[in-house]
C-alpha positions as CSV (number, residue, x, y, z in Angstrom):
1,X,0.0,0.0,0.0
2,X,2.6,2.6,0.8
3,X,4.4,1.5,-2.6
4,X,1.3,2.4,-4.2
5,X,0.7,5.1,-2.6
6,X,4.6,6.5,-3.3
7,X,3.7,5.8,-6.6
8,X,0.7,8.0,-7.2
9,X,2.3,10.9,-5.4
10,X,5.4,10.6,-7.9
11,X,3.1,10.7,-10.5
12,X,1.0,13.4,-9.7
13,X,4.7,15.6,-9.2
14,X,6.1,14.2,-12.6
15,X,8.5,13.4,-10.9
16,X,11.4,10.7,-12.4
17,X,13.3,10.0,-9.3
18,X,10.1,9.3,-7.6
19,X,8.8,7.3,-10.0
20,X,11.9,5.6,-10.5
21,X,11.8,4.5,-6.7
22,X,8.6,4.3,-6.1
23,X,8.7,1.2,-9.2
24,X,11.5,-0.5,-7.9
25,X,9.6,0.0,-4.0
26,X,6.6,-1.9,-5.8
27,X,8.9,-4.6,-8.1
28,X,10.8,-5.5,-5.2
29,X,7.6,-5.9,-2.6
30,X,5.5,-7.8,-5.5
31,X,8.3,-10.2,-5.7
32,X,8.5,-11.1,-2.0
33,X,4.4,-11.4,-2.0
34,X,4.9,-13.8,-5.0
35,X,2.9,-11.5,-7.6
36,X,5.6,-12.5,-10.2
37,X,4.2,-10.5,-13.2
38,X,3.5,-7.2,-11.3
39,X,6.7,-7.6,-9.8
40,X,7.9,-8.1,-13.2
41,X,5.7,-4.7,-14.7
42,X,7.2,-2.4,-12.3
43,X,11.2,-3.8,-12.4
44,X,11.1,-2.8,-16.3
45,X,9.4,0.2,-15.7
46,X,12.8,1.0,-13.9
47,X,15.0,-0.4,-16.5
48,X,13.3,1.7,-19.3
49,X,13.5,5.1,-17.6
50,X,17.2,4.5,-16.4
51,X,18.8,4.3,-19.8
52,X,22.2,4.1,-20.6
53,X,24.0,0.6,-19.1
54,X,27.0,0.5,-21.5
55,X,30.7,2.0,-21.1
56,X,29.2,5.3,-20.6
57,X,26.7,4.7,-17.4
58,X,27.2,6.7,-14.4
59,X,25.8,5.9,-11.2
60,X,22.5,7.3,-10.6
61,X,22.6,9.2,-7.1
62,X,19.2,10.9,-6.8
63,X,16.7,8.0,-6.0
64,X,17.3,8.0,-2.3
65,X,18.5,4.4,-2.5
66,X,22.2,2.5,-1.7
67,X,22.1,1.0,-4.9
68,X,21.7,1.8,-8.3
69,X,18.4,1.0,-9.2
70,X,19.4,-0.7,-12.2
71,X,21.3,-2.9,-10.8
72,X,18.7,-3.9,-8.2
73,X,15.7,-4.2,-10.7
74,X,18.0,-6.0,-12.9
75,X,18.8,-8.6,-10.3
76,X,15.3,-8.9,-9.3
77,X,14.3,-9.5,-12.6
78,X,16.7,-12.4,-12.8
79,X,14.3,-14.0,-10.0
80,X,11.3,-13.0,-11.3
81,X,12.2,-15.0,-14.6
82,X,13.0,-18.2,-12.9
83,X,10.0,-18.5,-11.1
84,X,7.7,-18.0,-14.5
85,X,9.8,-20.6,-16.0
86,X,12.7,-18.5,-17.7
87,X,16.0,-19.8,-16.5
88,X,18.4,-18.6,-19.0
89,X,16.9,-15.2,-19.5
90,X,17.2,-15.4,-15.8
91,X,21.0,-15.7,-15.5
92,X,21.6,-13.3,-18.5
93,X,19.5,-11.2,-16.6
94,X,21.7,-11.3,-13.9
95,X,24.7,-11.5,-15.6
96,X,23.8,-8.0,-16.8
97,X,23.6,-6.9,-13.0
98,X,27.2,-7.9,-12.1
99,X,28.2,-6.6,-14.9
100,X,26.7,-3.2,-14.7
101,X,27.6,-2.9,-11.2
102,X,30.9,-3.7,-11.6
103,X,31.2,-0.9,-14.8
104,X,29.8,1.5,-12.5
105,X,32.4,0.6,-10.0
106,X,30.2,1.1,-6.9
107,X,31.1,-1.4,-4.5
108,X,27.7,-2.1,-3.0
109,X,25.7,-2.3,-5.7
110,X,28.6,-5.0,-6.6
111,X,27.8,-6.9,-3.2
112,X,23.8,-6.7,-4.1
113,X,24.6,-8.4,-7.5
114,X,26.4,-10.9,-6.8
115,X,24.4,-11.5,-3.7
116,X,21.6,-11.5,-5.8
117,X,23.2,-13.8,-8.0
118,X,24.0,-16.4,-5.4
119,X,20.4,-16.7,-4.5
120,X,19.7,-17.0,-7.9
121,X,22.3,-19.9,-8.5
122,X,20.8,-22.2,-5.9
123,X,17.2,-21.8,-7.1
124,X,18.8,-23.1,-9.8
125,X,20.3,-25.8,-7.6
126,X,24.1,-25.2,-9.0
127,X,25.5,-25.6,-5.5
128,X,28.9,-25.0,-6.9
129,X,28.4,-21.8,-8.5
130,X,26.4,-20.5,-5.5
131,X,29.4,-21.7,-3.3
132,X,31.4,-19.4,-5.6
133,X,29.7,-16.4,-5.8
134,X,28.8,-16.7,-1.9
135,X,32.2,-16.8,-1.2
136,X,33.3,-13.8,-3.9
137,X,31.0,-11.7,-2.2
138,X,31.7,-12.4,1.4
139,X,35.3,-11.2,0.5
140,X,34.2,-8.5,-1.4
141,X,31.7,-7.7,1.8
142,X,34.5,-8.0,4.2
143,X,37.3,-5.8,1.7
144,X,34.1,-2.8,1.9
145,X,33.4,-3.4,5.5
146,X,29.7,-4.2,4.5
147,X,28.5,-6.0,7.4
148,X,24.6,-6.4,5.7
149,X,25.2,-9.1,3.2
150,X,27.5,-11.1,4.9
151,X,24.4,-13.6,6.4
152,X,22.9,-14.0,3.9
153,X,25.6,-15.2,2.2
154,X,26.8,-17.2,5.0
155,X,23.0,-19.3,5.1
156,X,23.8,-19.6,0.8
157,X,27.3,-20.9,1.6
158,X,26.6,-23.5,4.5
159,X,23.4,-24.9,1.7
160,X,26.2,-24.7,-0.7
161,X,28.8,-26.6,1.0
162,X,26.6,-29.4,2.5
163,X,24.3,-30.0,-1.0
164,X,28.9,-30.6,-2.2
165,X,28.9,-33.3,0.7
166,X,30.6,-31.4,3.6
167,X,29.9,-32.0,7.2
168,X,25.8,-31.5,7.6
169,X,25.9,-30.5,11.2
170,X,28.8,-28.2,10.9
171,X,26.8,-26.4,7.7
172,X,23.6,-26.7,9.9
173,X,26.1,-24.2,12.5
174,X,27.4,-22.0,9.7
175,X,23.5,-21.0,8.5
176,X,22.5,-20.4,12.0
177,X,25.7,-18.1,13.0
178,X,24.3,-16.7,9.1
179,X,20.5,-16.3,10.2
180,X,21.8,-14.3,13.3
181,X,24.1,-12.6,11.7
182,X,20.9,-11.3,9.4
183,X,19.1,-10.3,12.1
184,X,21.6,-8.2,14.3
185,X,22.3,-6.5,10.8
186,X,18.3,-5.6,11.2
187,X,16.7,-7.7,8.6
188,X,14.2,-10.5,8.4
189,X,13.5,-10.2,4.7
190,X,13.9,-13.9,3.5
191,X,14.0,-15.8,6.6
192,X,11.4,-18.0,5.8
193,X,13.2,-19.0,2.6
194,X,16.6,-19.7,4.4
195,X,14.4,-21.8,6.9
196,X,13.9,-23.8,3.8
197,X,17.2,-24.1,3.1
198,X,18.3,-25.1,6.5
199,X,15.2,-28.2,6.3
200,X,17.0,-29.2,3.1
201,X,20.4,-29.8,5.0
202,X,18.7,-31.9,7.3
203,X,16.2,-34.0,5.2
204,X,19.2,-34.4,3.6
205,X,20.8,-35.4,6.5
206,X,18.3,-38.3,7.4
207,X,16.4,-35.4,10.1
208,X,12.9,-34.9,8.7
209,X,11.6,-34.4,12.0
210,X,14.0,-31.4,12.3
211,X,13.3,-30.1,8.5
212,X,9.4,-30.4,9.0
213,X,9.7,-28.5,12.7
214,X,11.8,-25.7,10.4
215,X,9.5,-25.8,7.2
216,X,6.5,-25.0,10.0
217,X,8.6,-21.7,11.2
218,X,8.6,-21.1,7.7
219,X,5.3,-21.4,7.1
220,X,4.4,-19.2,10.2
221,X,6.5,-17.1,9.1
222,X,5.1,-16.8,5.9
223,X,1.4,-15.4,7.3
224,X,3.4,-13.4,9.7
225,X,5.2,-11.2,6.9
226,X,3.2,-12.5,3.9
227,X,5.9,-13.4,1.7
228,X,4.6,-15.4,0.0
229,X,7.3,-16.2,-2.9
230,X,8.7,-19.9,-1.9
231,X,5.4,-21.0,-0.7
232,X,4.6,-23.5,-3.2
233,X,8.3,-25.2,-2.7
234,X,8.3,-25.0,1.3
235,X,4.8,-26.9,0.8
236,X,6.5,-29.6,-1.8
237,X,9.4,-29.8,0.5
238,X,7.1,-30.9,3.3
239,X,5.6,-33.5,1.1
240,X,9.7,-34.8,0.8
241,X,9.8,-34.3,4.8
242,X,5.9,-36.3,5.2
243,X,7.5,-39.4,3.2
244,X,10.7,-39.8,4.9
245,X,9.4,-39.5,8.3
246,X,7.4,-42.5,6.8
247,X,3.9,-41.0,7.1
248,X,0.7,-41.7,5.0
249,X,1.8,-41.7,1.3
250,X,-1.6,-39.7,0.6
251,X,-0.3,-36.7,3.0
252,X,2.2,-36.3,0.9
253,X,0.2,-36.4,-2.5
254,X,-1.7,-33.7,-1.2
255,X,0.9,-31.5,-0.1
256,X,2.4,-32.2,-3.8
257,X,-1.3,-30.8,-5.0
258,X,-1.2,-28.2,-2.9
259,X,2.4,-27.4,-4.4
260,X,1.6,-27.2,-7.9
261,X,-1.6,-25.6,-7.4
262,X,-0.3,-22.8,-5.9
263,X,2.6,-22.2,-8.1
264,X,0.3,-22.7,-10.7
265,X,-1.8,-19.8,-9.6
266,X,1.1,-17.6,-8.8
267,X,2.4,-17.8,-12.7
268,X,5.5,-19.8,-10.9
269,X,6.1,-22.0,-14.0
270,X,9.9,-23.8,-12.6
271,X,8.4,-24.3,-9.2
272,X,4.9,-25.7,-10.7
273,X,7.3,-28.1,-12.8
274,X,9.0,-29.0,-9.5
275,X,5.9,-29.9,-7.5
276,X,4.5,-31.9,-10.7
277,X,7.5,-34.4,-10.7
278,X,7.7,-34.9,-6.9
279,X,3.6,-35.7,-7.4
280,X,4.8,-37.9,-10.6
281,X,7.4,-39.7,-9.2
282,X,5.7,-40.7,-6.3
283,X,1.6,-41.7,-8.2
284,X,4.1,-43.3,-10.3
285,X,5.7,-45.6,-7.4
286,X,2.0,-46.1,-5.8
287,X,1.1,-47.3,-8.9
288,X,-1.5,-44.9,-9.9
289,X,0.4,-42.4,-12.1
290,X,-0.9,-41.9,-15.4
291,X,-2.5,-38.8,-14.8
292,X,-0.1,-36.9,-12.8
293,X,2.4,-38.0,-15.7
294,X,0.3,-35.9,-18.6
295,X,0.0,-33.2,-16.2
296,X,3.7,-33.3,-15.6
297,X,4.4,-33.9,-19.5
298,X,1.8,-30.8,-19.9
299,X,3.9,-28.5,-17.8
300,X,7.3,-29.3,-19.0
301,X,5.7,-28.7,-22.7
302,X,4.9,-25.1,-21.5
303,X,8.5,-24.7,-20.8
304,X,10.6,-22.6,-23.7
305,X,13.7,-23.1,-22.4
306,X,16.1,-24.5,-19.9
307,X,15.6,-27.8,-21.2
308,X,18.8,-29.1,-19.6
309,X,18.1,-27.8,-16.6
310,X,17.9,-30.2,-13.4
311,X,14.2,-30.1,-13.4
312,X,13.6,-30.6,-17.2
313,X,15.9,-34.0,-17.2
314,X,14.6,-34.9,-14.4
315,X,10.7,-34.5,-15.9
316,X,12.0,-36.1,-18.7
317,X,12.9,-39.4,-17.1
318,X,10.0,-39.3,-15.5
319,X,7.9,-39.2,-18.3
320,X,10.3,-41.9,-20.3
């Protein structure tokens, strides 16, 4: 509301720094409330009134912001793609950030990019490339004396290093020390996502017990803040946590529903495809699959590209 409101009163002023800010306000919030395609409208509202990216961009100072705007509506466009399905105009998209950032040479706009990027890299689940652009910007966090992103790349790092096979109770420490890190720096944007992230190290870990008690923070969390962006996977995730606690198959086919219906609604196409082969896979080994396989089949055929990414193989065997 006070995006929208920011909005109107930069328009009635004409404005361009307003509006400029009050877009990226809006992109930014939309995202987080997991209204993807408004998100989407206002982050390239910003990009088309900022102009000039190339050799000869200078950093634009009048927004009232810590960043340049195009290097924050950039990145947040790279998220917005992914979740309606658009991987690799997702990292272009934030290739473009880094880069940007880095021509502009403003250090933390650099630390937001590649930050940004991180996050980015393990919705994509490339734990080595989030490992290494976690790490990049920690140092570059640390060289700057920017204490704010450091947690949250610490929580990307620990997921990192344990998805690689390192010690799961000593990456289970690192998020934590990353999660309170976050907080004393005076955020809690996020926090039900790296919840998320935290149940995957243990379910991982044999702990489902412990990954369902943390996907339930995150769900609480969820109402509390309504961000609303990762509720479709924190839902399929505690379909994964219902079957290897060993509970009622059927509880975990309607999680799975509940998963793909809501990323479905939300215009969340790589998380809908996500939610449709967990629901595959397992009608599949109940032996009652053939119609969650032409729904999965029916998703994946929506998909224009990324057809090499985890997911699409994945559907693929599946459906082979």
């Amino acid at each position: 509301k006070q995006g929208e409101n920011l909005l109107e009163l930069a328009s009635r002023q004409e404005n361009e720094a307003f509006l400029i800010a009050a877009h990226r306000a809006l992109g930014s919030t939309l995202f987080y409330r997991g209204e993807f395609e408004r998100a989407k409208e206002h982050c390239e509202s910003v990009i088309a009134m900022t102009g000039e990216e190339g050799d000869g961009a200078t950093l634009i100072r009048d927004i009232y912001d810590v960043v340049d705007p195009r290097v924050t509506c950039r990145s947040y466009l790279s998220w917005i793609l992914w979740m309606q399905g658009f991987p690799e105009k997702a990292k272009s998209e934030s290739a473009r950030a880094i880069a940007l950032a880095e021509r502009l040479e403003h250090p933390f706009s650099i630390a937001l990019a590649l930050s940004f990027a991180a996050w980015l890299e393990q919705f994509l689940g490339n734990a080595a490339r989030v490992e290494e652009l976690a790490s990049r910007s920690i140092a570059h966090c640390e060289a700057h004396g920017f204490g704010f992103w450091i947690g949250w790349d610490q929580v990307l790092l620990g997921w990192a290093s344990a998805m690689q096979g390192a010690d799961p109770a000593e990456q289970v420490a690192n998020i934590n020390n990353g999660l309170a890190h976050w907080k004393e720096k005076g955020s809690e944007l996020g926090r039900g996502y790296f919840y998320s992230l935290l149940a995957d190290v243990h379910l991982r870990a044999g702990e489902p017990v412990r990954a369902m008690e943390l996907l339930t923070r995150a769900r609480t969390f969820m109402y509390e803040r309504d961000e609303r962006y990762w509720e479709a996977e924190r839902q399929r995730m505690s379909g994964d946590a219902e079957l290897a606690m060993g509970t009622d198959a059927k509880q975990a086919v309607i999680r799975f529903h509940d998963a793909k219906a809501i990323a479905k609604r939300q215009g969340a196409k790589s998380l809908e495809l996500r939610a449709a082969i967990s629901l595959a896979r397992l009608e599949k080994e109940l032996g009652d699959g053939n119609g969650a396989l032409k729904e999965l089949a029916d998703v994946l055929a929506t998909m224009t590209e990324g057809h090499s990414t985890q997911e699409a193989l994945a559907a693929r065997a599946i459906i082979d």
